[in-house]
C-alpha positions in Angstrom: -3.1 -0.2 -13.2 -5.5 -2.9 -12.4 -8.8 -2.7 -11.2 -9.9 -5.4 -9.7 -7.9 -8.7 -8.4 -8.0 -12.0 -6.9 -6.7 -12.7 -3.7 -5.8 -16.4 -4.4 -5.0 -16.9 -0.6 -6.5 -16.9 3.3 -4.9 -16.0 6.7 -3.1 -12.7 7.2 -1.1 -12.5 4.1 -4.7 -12.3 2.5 -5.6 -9.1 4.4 -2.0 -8.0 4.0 -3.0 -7.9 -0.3 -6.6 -6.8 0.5 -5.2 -3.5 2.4 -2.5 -2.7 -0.4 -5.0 -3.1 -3.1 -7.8 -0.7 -1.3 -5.1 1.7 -0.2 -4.3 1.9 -4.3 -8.0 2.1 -5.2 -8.1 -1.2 -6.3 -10.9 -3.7 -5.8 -10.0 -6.5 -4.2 -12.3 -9.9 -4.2 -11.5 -12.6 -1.6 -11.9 -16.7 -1.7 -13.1 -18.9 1.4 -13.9 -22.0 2.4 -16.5 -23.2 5.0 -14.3 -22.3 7.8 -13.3 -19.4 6.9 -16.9 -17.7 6.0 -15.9 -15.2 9.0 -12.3 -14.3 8.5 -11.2 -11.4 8.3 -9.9 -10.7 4.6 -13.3 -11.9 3.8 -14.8 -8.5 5.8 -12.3 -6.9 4.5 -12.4 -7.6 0.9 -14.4 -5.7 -1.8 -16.5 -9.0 -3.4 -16.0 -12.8 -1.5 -17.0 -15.6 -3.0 -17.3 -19.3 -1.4 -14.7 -22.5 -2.9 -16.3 -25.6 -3.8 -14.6 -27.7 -1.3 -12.3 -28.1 1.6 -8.9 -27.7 0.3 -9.5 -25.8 -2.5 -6.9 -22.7 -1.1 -4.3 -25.5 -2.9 -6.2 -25.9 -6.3 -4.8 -23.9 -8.8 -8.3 -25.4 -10.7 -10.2 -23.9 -8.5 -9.0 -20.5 -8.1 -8.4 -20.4 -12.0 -12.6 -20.9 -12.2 -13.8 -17.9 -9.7 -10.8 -15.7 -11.5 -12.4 -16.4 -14.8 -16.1 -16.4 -13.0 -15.8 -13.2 -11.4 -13.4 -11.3 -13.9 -10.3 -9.8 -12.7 -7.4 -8.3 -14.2 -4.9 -10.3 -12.0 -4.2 -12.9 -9.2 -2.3 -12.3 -6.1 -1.8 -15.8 -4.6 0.6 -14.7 -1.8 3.0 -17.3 -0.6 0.6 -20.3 -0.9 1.5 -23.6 -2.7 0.1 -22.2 -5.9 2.3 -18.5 -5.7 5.1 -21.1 -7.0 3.0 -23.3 -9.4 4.1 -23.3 -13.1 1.1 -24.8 -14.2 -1.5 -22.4 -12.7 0.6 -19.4 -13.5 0.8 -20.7 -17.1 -2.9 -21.1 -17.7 -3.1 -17.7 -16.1 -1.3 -16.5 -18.6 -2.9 -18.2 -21.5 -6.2 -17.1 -19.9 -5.2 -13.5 -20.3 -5.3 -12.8 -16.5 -2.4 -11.4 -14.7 -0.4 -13.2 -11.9 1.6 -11.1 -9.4 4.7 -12.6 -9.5 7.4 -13.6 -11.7 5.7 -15.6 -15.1 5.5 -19.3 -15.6 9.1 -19.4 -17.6 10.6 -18.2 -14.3 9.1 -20.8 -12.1 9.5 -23.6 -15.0 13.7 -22.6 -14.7 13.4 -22.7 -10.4 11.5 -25.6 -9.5 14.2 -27.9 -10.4 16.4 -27.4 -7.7 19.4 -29.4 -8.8 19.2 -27.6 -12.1 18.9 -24.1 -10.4 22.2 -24.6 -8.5 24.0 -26.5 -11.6 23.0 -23.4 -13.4 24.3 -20.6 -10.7 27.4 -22.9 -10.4 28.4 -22.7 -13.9 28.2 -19.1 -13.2 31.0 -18.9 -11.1 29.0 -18.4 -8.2 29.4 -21.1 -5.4 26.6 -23.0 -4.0 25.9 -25.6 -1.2 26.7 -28.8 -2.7 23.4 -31.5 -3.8 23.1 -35.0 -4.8 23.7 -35.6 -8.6 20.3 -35.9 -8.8 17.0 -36.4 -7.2 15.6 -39.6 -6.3 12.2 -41.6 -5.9 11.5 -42.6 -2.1 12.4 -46.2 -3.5 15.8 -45.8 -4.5 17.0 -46.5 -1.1 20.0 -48.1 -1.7 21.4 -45.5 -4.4 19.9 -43.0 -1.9 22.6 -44.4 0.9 25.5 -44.9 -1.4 25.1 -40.7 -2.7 24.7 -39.8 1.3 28.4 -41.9 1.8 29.7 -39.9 -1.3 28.6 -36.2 -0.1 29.2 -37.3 3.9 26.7 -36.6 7.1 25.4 -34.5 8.6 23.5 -33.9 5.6 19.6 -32.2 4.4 17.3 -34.1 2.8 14.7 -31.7 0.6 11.9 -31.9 -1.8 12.6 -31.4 -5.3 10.1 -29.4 -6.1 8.5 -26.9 -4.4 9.9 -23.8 -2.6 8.4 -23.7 1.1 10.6 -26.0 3.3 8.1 -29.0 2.8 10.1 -32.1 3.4 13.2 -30.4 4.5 14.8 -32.5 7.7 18.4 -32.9 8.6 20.3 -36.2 9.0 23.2 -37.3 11.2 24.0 -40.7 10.3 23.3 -43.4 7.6 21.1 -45.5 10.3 18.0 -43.1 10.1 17.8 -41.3 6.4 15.8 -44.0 5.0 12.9 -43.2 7.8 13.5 -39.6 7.2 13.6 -39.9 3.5 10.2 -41.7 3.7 8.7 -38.9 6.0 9.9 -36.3 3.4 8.5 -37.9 0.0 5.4 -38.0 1.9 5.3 -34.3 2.8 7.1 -33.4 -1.0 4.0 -35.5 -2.4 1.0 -34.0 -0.6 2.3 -30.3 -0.8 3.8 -30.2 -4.6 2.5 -33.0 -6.1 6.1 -34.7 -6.3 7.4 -37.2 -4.0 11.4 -37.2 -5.5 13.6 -36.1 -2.6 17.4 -34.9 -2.8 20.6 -34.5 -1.0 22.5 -31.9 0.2 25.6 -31.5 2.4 24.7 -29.8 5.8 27.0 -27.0 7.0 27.0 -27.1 10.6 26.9 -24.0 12.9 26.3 -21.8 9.6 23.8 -18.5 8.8 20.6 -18.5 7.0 20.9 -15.3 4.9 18.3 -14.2 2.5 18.3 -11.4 0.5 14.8 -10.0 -1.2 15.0 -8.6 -4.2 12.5 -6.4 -6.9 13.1 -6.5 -10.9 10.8 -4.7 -13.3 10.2 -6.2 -16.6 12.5 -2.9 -17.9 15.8 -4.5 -16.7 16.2 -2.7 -13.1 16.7 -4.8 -10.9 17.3 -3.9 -6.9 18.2 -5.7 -3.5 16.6 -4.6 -0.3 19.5 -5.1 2.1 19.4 -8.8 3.9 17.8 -11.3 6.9 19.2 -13.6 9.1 16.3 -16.5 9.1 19.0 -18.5 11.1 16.5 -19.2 14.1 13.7 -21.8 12.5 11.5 -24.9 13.4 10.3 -27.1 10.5 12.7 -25.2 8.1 9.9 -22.5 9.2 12.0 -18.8 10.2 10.9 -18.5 13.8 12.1 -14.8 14.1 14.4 -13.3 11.1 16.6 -9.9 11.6 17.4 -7.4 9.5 19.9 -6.6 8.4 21.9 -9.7 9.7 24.0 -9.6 13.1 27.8 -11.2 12.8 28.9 -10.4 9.3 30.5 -7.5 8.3 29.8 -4.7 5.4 32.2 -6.5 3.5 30.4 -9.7 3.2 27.3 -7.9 3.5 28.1 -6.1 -0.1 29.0 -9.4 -1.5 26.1 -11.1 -0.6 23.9 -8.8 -2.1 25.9 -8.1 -5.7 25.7 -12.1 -5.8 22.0 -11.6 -5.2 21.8 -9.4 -7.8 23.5 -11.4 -10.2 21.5 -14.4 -9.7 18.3 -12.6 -10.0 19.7 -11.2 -13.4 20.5 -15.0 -14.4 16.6 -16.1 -13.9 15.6 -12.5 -15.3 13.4 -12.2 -12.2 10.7 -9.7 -12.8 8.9 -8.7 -9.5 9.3 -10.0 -6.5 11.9 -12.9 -5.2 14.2 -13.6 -2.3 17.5 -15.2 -3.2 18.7 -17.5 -0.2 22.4 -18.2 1.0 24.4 -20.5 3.5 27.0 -18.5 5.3 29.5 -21.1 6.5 31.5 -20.7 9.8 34.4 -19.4 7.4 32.2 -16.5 6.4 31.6 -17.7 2.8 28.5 -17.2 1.7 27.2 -20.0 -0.5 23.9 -20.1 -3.1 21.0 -22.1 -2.1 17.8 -21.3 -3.5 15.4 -18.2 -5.1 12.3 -18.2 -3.8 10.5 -16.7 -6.7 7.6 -14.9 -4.8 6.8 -12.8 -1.5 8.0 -14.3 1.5 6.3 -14.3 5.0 9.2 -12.5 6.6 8.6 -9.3 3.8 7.5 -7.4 6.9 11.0 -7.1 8.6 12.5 -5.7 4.9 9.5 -3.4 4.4 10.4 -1.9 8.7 14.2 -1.0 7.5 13.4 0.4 3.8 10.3 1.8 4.3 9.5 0.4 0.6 6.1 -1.7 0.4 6.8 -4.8 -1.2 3.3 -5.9 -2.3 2.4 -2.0 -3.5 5.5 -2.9 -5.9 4.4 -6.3 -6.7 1.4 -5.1 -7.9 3.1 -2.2 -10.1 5.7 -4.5 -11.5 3.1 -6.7 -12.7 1.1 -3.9 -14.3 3.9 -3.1 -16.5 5.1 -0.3 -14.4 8.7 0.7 -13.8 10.6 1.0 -10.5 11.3 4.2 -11.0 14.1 4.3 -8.6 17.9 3.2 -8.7 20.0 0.7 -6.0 21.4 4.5 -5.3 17.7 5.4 -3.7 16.5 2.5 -1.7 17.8 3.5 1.9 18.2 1.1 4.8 17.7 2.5 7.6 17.8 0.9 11.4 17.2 -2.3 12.6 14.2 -5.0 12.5 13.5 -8.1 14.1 10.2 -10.0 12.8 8.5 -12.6 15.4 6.7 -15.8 13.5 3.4 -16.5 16.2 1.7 -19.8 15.3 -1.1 -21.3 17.7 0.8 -24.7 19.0 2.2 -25.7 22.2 6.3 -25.8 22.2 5.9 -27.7 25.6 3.9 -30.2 24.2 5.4 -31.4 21.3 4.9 -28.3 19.3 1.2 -29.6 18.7 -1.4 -27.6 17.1 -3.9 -25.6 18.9 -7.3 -24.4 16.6 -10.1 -23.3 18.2 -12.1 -20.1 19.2 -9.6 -16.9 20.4 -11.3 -15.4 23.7 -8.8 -12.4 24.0 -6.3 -11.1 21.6 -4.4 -7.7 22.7 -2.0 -6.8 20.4 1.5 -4.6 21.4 1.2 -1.0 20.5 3.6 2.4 20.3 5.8 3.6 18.1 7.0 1.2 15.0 5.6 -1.7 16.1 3.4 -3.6 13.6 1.1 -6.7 14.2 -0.2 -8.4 10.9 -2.9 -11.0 11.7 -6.2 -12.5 10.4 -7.4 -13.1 14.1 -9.7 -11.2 17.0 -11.1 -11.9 19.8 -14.0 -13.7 18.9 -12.2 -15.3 16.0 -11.1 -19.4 15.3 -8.3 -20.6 14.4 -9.4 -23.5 11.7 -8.5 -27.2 12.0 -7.3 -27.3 8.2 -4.5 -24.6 7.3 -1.2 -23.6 8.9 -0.8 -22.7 12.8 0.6 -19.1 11.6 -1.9 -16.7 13.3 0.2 -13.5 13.4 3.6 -11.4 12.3 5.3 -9.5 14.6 7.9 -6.8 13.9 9.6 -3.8 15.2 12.0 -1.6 14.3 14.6 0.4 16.4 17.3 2.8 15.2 19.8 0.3 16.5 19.9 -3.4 17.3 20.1 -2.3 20.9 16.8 -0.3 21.0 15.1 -2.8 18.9 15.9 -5.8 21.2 14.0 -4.0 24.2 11.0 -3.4 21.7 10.8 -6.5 20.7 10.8 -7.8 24.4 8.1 -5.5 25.1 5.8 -5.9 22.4 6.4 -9.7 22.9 5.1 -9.3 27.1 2.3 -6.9 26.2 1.2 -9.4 23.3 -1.8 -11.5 24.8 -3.5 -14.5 23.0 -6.6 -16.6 25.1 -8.1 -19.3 23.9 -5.5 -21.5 21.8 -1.3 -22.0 22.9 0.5 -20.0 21.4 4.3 -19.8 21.2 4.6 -16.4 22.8 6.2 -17.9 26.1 9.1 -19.6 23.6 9.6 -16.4 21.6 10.0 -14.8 24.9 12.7 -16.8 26.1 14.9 -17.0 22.7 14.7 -12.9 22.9 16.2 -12.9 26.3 19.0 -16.1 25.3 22.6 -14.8 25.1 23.5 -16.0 21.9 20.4 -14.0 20.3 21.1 -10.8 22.4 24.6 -11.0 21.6 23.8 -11.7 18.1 26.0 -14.5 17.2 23.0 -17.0 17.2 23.4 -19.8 14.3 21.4 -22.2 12.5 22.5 -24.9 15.1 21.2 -22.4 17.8 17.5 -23.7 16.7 18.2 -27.1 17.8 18.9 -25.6 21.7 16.3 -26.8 23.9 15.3 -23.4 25.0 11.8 -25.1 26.8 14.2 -26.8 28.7 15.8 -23.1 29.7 15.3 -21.9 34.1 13.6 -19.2 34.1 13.9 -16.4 34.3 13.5 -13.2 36.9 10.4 -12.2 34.9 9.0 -15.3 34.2 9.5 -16.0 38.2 7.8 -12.4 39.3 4.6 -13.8 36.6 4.4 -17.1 38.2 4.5 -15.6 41.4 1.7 -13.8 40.2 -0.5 -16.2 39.1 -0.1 -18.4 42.1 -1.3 -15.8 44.0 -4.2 -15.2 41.7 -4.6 -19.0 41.5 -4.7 -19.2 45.6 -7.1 -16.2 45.9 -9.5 -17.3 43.2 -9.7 -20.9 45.7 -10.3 -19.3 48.6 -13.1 -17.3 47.0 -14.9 -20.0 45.8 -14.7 -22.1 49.4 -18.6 -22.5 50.4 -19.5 -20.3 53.1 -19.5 -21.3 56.7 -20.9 -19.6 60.5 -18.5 -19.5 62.9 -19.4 -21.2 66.0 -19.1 -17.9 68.2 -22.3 -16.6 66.5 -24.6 -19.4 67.6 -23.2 -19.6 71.3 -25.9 -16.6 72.1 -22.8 -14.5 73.0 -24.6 -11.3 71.8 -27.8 -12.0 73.4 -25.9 -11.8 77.4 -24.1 -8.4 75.9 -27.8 -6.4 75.2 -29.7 -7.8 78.6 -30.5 -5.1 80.5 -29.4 -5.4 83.9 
């Protein structure tokens, strides 16, 4: 086992690795920037060591140096930009330090997304249906005559990359070129690469995803499925597990398809393959993410199997040690994505310092974050400031957990968009659980509200009226300079 690793990574999936590695004995050494000096994986961590510059999170350069500097055994870059590039994992490699994750070979084959699905096409499994190619934000006219052959709606995507960078949905032939533009821009500054392709959009479908662990011994296991149907920026809002409206039947087939395309990249540790379940109930290849993903939590709730404890043995050379037979799935989990922005503002960004942060407690509840009271949230990285999950032994138990945890959950100082996860909780189509990925587009800001919200803003007016009248300026009544008092004591 190692001994001591890099945690290539900031925010709370930093502090998710720093706890698994102390918890297994290992050192852990943490990275920051300027803004980060006081974060918490940075307490947390065994060794922390300052980057260069601003940015530096995204420079597999960077990281490479205070790896070799410091003198670990291994990397853990999380789900950053660099978890899923070939180039830093390589020299890794030739560096002789570990990276937890699947090798460079892995993420050579995956990176290429038109060559990922032309491979899991030819075999035999069915896949959403791309552009015969990618193409350069100047290509507009080809661009326009491969969006008339494949038909709107369609998605436009990055072709490299694996994080949702880029990713935007078009209806007609009027706008793609803007919304091609706005992708290569985003596929450029995130992965280096500004080629964009298509892909035909299946309307009212399910996001399904289904994480999976190989050893480098040939075992390979899935570990059960999510419904990331509910997003914003290609971002799952809240994921589910295991998925509402499909049955065991497709459920089965959706993970031996899993399995089989995990086999075909010869994943070995962690990786999430990713599928579009149509309004038919076929389900259809899309992507393998070949890392941890930021949902892990809601898996790790109904298997009880941690996923980066596993990483970390897989990459070690260690065997799973257990069969499909032994992983169990048990109950029900539904996973909350809290980012510090305003939804009624135009979803803007909201850094700055946290006054009060009260996290939900009880039984199976679980809050990861990087924030305290006390704590900022930086200008520079990504508006995720905390995971929520819970788990219930049925969907019906979990769904009042998850509204409770969700009201006793308090954030001060930034927006947050508590008040929006609230209100898709409590929506019909997610109680009744036969939400879609078209359900995302609902404007749920827009939604009356409802008897709770009504009882809080009662509240608060009432709060808000008695605070005024508190801070009036005082005043004497005219009674008690009329000498009223006096004529009451006189003696007769």
């Amino acid at each position: 086992m190692f001994k001591k690793i890099l945690v290539a990574n900031r925010g709370e999936i930093a502090v998710r690795i720093v706890r698994a590695c102390r918890d297994m004995g290992i050192a852990a050494v943490a990275v920051y920037e300027p803004d980060d000096m006081g974060a918490l994986h940075v307490r947390l961590a065994d060794e922390a060591h300052a980057l260069p510059a601003q940015g530096d999170y995204r420079s597999p350069e960077a990281m490479l140096a205070v790896a070799l500097r410091v003198g670990v055994d291994a990397v853990h870059p999380g789900y950053g930009i660099i978890s899923e590039h070939p180039g830093f994992v390589r020299a890794c490699e030739e560096a002789g330090v570990a990276v937890i994750g699947p090798g460079s070979a892995v993420l050579e084959q995956v990176r290429n997304k038109i060559d990922t699905l032309e491979r899991v096409r030819a075999a035999g499994i069915p896949t959403t249906r791309p552009s015969s190619r990618s193409f350069a934000p100047d290509e507009g006219e080809a661009m326009l005559a491969e969006a008339t052959r494949i038909g709107f709606p369609l998605v436009v995507k990055a072709h490299a990359g694996g994080h949702g960078r880029g990713t935007h949905v078009v209806y007609d032939s009027d706008t793609l070129l803007a919304v091609v533009k706005r992708s290569s821009g985003a596929a450029q500054a995130f992965y280096g690469d500004a080629h964009i392709y298509l892909e035909a959009a299946m309307p009212a479908s399910r996001y399904i995803e289904v994480p999976v662990l190989g050893d480098c011994h040939g075992t390979i296991v899935h570990l059960g499925e999510r419904d990331g149907s509910i997003q914003r920026n290609t971002r799952k809002v809240i994921g589910e597990s295991p998925a509402p409206g499909i049955d065991q039947a497709q459920r089965e087939a959706i993970w031996q398809t899993a399995i089989q395309v995990a086999r075909l990249f010869g994943i070995c540790g962690a990786a999430t393959v990713e599928f579009v379940v149509d309004s038919a109930g076929q389900h259809h290849f899309t992507e393998i993410k070949p890392r941890i993903q930021v949902e892990h939590l809601a898996t790790e709730m109904v298997t009880r199997i941690d996923t980066v404890r596993e990483q970390l043995r897989i990459a070690a050379g260690e065997p799973l040690g257990y069969s499909q037979e032994q992983v169990r799935l048990s109950g029900v989990s539904i996973f909350c994505r809290i980012n510090a922005e305003d939804p009624w503002h135009g979803y803007m960004p909201s850094p700055g310092q946290i006054t009060c942060f009260r996290i939900p407690g009880g039984p199976n509840v679980r809050v990861d974050t990087y924030a305290y009271s006390g704590s900022e949230v930086p200008v520079h990285y990504d508006s995720l400031m905390a995971k929520l999950v819970v788990w219930g032994t049925s969907r019906e138990e979990c769904l009042h957990r998850v509204h409770r945890a969700l009201q006793e959950f308090q954030i001060n100082g930034v927006q947050t968009n508590l008040g929006l996860l609230r209100l898709i909780v409590n929506d019909e189509e997610f109680v009744s659980g036969s939400y879609t990925t078209d359900s995302s587009q609902r404007h749920l800001i827009d939604t009356p509200p409802s008897d709770d919200n009504l009882s809080d803003i009662a509240a608060v007016a009432a709060l808000a009226f008695l605070a005024r009248a508190r801070s009036a300026s005082p005043a004497t009544p005219p009674a008690f300079t009329s000498g009223w008092y006096r004529e009451s004591r006189r003696i007769p």
